[in-house]
N, C-alpha and C positions, 0 to 999 in steps of 0.2 A: 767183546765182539771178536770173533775169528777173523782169521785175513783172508777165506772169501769172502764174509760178509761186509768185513770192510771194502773189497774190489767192486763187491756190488753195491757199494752205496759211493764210492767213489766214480763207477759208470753212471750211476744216476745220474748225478750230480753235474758232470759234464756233458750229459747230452742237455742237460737243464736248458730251454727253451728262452730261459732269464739269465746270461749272461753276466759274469762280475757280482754274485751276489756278495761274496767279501767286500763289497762299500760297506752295505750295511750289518755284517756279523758284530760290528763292537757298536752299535745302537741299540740292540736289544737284548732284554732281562735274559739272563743265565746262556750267554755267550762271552769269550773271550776276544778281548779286539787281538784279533792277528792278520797281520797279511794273507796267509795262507789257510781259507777255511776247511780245506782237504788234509790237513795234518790229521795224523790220528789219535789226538786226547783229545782233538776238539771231537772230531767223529766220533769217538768213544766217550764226549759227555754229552752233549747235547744237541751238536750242532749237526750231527750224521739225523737225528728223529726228521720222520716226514713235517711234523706240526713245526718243528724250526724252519726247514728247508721252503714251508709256505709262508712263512713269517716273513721269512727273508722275502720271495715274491711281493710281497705286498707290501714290505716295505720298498722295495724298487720302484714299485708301482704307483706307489704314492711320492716318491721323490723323483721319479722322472714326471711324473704330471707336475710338479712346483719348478724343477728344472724347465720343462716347456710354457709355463706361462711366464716364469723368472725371463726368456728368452725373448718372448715374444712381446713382454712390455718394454724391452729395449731397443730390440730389433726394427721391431714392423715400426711404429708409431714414427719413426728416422726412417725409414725406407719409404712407407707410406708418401708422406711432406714431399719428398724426392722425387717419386715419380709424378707425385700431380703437377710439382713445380717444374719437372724436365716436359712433360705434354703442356702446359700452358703456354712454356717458351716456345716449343717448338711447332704449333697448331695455332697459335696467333693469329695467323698471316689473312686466313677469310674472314675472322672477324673486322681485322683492319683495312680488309679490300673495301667492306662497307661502309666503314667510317673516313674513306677520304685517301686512303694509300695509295691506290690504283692512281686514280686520277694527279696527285701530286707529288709522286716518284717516279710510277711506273708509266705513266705518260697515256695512259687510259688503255695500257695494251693486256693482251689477253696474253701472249705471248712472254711479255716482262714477266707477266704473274707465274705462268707456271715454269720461268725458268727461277725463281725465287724460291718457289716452293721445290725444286729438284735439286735444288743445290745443297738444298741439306742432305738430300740423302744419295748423293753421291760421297760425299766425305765419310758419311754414316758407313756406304756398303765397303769402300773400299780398307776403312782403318778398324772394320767389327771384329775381322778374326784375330788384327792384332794386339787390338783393345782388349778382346776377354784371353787371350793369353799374357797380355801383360799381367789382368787380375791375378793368372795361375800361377806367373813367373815371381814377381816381386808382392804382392797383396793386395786381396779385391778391397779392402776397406777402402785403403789411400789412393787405387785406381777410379772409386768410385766417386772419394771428393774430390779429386782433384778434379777427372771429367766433369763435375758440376760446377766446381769452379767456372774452370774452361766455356761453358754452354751459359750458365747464367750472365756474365760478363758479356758475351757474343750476342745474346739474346739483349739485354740492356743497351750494346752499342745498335740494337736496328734502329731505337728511337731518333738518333743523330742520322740518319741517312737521309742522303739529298738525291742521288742518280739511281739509279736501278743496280747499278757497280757496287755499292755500297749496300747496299742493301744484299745484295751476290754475297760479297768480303763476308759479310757479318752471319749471314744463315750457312755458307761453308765451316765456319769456325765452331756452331752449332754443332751443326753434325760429329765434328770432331771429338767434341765435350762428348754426346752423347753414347759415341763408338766407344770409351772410355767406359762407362757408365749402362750402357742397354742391358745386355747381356748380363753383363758382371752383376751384374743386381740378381738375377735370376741363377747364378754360378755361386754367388754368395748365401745367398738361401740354401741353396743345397749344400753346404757346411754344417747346417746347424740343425735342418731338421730330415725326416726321415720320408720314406718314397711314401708310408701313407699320410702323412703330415703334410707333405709339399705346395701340394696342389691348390688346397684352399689360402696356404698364405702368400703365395704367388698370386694368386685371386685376387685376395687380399692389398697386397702392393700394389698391383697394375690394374686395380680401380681407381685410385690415382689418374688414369687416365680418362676413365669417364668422368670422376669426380672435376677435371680439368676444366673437361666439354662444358660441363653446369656450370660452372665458375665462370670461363672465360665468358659463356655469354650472358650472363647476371653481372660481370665487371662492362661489359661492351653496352648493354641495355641501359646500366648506370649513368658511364662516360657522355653514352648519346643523349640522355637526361640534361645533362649539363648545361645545353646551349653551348655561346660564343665565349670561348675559352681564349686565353691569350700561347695557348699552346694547339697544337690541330689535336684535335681526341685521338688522334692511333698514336701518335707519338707518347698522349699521357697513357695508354694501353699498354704500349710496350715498356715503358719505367715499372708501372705499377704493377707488370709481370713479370719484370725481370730485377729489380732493385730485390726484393724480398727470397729471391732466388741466392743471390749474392750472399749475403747473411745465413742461409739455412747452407749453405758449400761449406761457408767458416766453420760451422757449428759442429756440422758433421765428420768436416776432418778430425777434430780436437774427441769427438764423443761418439762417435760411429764404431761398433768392436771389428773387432779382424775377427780369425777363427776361435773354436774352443778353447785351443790347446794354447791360446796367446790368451786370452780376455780375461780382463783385471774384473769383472764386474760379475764373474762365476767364484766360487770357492775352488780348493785341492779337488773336494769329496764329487762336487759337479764337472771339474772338468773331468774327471777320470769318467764316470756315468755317462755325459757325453760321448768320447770316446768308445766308450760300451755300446751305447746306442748306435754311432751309425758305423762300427762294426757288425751290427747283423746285417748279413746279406750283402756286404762289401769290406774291403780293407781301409779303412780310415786316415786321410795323408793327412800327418800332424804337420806339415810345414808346408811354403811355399818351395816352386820351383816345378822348372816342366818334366814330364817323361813325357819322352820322343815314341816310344811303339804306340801309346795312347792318341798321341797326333797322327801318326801314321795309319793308324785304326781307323779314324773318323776320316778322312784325309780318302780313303779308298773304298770305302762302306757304300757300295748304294741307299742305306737309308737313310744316311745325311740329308743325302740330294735329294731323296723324295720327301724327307720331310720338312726341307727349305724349300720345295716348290710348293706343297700343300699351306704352308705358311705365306709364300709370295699369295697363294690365292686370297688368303683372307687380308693380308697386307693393300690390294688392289682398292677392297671397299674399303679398310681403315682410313688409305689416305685419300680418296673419294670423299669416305664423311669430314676425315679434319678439311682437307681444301676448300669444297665446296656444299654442307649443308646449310649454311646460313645463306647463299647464293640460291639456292633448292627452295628453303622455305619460303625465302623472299618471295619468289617467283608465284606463289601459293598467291599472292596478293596482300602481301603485308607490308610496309613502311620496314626503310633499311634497320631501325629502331626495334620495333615489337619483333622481326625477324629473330634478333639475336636473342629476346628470350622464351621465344617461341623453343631454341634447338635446347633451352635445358630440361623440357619432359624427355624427348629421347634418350638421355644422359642416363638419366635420374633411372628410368625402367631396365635399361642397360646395368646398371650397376646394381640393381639388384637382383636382378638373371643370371649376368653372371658370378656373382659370392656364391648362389644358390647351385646350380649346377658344377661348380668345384666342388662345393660339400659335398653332394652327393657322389660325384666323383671320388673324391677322397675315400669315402668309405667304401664306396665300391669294387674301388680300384680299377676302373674301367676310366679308359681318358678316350679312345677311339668310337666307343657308340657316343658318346658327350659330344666329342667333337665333329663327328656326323649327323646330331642332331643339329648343331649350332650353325652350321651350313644350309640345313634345311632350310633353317629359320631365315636365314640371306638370301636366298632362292626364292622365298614366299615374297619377301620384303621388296626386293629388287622385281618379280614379276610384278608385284600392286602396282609400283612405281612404272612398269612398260606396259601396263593395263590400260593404265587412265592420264587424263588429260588435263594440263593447268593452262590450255587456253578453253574458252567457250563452254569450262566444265561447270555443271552444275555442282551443289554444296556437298552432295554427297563424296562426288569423285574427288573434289579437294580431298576431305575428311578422311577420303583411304590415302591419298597421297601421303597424306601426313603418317598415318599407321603405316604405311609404306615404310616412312623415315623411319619414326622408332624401330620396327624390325630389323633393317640393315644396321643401325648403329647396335642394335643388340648383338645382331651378327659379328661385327666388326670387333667390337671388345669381350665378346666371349669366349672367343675362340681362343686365342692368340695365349690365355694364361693355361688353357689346360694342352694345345700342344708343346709348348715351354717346359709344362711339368710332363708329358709322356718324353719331350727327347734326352730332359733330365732324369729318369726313372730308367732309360734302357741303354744307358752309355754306362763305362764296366766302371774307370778311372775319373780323374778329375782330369787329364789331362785333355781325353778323351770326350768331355762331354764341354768343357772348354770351346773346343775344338767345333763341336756339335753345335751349340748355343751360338757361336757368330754365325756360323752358316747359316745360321735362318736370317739372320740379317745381309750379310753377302748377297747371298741366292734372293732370300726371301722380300728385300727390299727394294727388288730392281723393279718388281710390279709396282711400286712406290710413287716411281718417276712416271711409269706410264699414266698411273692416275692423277698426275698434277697437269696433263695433256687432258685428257679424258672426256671433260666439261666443258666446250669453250661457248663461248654466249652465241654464237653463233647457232647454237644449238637449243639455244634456252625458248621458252622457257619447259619444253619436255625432255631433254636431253635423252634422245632415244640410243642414243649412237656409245654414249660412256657409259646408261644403265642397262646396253644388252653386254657389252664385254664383260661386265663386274658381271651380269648373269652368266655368262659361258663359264667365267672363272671361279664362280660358287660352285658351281655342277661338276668342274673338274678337281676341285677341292676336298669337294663329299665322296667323288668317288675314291681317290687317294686314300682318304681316311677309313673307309669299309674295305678296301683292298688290304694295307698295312695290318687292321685289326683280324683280318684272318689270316695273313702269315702270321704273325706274332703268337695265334691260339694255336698253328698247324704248328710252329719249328716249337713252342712248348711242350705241345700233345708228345711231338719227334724225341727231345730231351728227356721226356719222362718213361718213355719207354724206352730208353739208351741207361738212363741214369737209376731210374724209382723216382720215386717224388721226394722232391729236396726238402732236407730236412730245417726248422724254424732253428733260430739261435746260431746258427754254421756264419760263422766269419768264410768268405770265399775270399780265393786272392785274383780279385781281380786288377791289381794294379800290373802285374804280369800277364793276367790270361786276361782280361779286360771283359768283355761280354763273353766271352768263350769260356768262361772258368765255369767250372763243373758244379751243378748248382745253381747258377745262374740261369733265372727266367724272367722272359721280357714282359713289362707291363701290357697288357690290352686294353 
């Protein structure tokens, strides 16, 4: 072989679209294992032929897929338990309004209840952005058991509560845990898998949160089963949701991985593959610790803020359905009892809408029409629900009432995992998307508080007054989301006619040029 033919097979080779194929050159027949498969005896026996250089592709191919399921039997199945356990502690509180709380804490006030329920997420909004920069600073593994710690313990001390004070004390310290924990969870996912990967198992995890909804109210349906207990049933609600909490924090500190480049439960050959991986299309930070231009990036972005206020909107109806659907359904005409297992069809449809629509996302790669659909769908739910009538209604208008319900709690949880994964997919750095990822809780969960206001019985049983705000803020939600998805395709369209169309395989540096690195295109 000539030494141009060798430049030309050494150009090939580097624009290769499959990155790091030197993992695999000492795994296969009539190759030499070397570090460097760009030498030139290797090029000049066998490992320059196209039929090697496919070889190698497919064996990448095939060991980043056992890498990706090696990851995700470790990952999710621990992250998963996590967040269903972090929504049961912290969504409890309407199921136990039913079961006797109100009246023997909160002294039968409406007022008690939703300062109970906003106390969590004042602590939530104010320690988020410091919580998932802690994850950046020192390790989202250990930021995120220990946050679980902190929340399940919190959540186990509601059952000891006697004043309304105490019950305050113990849902601030909640939130605390969780500010730890929210984020970072969704910050630590994107360590390990890739912008098309993300989205379904972000899905994935924060079904957990529906999965919670069914639980809690087939644990509360249970409880209320019980009869005369020598404990009051919300008290044994809150043990039986939070003791088991307790235990799964232990577990996960001890067994939970950090990143790649740390994880004892990968080999040499996978970490370095990993590395490879989510090298395409960005710079890879093997360590903890902050860069400051990346904070300062998010910090000054108007898209932060638009996409923590588009988040506050669906945040509105989330905690609309945690505070008050069992309150909702009640009103339906159901015993405080059948009520609570009344709310787990909503759950149950919820959580399989949205797994479905991140997949398709995923492959798509489209999160803005997804998440303009899923608005829609809160818009339909929330109008049934201002349509019709649960005094003097006939069986019909119940019957939509309730389709009413499931559509907003579909709304509610399906939105929330795929704008998570677009503001994760369009932040350059980690430090940067950090940064990104609280603000939707900052920003995005101040509509939180308002919806723990929202509902007050005063209002019942059609609450016209909290289901047309949740309707104004669907509609202002969806529009965000069609606006954002056509800048995103115009400043693209802008880039490619500035740049050419970026090339597949290109490591960009964006820990220095962050979204602005050359190359760099935002998700739609």
């Amino acid at each position: 072989m000539d030494k141009r033919e060798l430049a030309m097979r050494r150009l090939e080779l580097a624009e290769s679209p499959a990155p790091s194929l030197q993992i695999f050159s000492s795994t296969l027949p009539g190759t030499q294992a070397q570090v460097d498969p760009l030498g030139e005896h290797q090029l000049e026996d066998s490992a320059c032929s196209l039929d090697t250089v496919l070889r190698l592709r497919a064996a990448r191919a095939t060991a980043e897929m056992r890498l990706v399921r090696k990851q995700d039997a470790v990952i999710l199945p621990m992250a998963l338990l996590l967040y269903l356990a972090s929504h049961l502690d912290r969504s409890n509180l309407g199921s136990a309004r039913l079961q006797g709380l109100d009246v023997q804490v909160l002294n039968n006030s409406d007022t008690a209840y939703s300062i109970a329920l906003s106390c969590f997420f004042v602590t939530y909004i104010i320690l988020s952005i410091p919580g998932t920069l802690l994850g950046k600073a020192i390790d989202a593994a250990t930021c995120i058991s220990s946050g679980a710690l902190v929340w399940s313990i919190a959540a186990t001390c509601q059952a000891a509560a006697r004043t309304p004070y105490g019950l305050y004390t113990a849902r601030c310290f909640v939130g605390v845990g969780e500010a730890m924990f929210g984020q970072v969870m969704a910050f630590h996912l994107s360590l390990w898998y890739t912008k098309p990967e993300l989205s379904k198992r972000v899905s994935l995890v924060l079904s957990g949160g529906a999965l919670a909804g069914a639980f809690s109210g087939l644990i509360a349906y249970g409880i209320g089963r019980l009869g005369q207990t020598a404990i009051q049933p919300w008290r044994i609600l809150f043990l039986m949701e939070g003791l088991p909490s307790v235990l799964l924090a232990i577990v996960v500190f001890f067994c939970y991985p950090s990143r790649p480049s740390k994880s004892q439960f990968l080999t040499e050959a996978e970490r370095a593959l990993s590395r490879a991986r989510m090298n395409d299309q960005s710079t890879y930070e093997a360590t903890s610790g902050i860069k400051w231009n990346g904070v300062r990036r998010a910090l000054f972005d108007w898209k932060t803020y638009t996409f923590a206020i588009m988040y506050s909107c669906m945040n509105l109806t989330l905690g609309s359905v945690a505070g008050f659907l069992p309150t909702i359904i009640r009103d339906l005409g159901y015993t405080a009892t059948d009520a609570q297992l009344w709310t787990i069809p909503p759950y149950l449809v919820a959580l399989g809408t949205t797994f479905a629509l991140s997949s398709v996302s995923d492959r798509t790669q489209s999160r803005g029409v997804a998440t303009a659909g899923v608005f829609l769908i809160g818009i339909a739910g929330w109008s049934v629900l201002l349509g019709t009538r649960a005094v003097n209604a006939s069986n019909s208008q119940f019957e939509l009432r309730y389709v009413g319900c499931i559509l907003v709690v579909t709304a509610a949880y399906g939105a929330i995992p795929l704008i998570i994964a677009w503001v994760t997919a369009n932040t350059g750095s980690e430090s940067q998307r950090a940064i990104g990822l609280g603000m939707l809780n900052t920003v995005g969960q101040c509509l939180s508080i308002v919806a723990a206001f929202a509902f007050p019985s005063r209002q019942g049983p059609d609450y016209r007054e909290g289901i047309t705000l949740n309707l104004a803020f669907q509609g202002l939600g969806f529009t965000i989301a069609v606006c954002l998805t056509m800048f995103f395709r115009m400043e693209n369209r802008r880039r490619d006619t500035i740049e050419g169309t970026p090339k597949t395989g290109v490591t960009l540096n964006t820990i220095q040029e962050l979204d602005f690195a050359p190359g760099f295109r935002y998700t739609v």
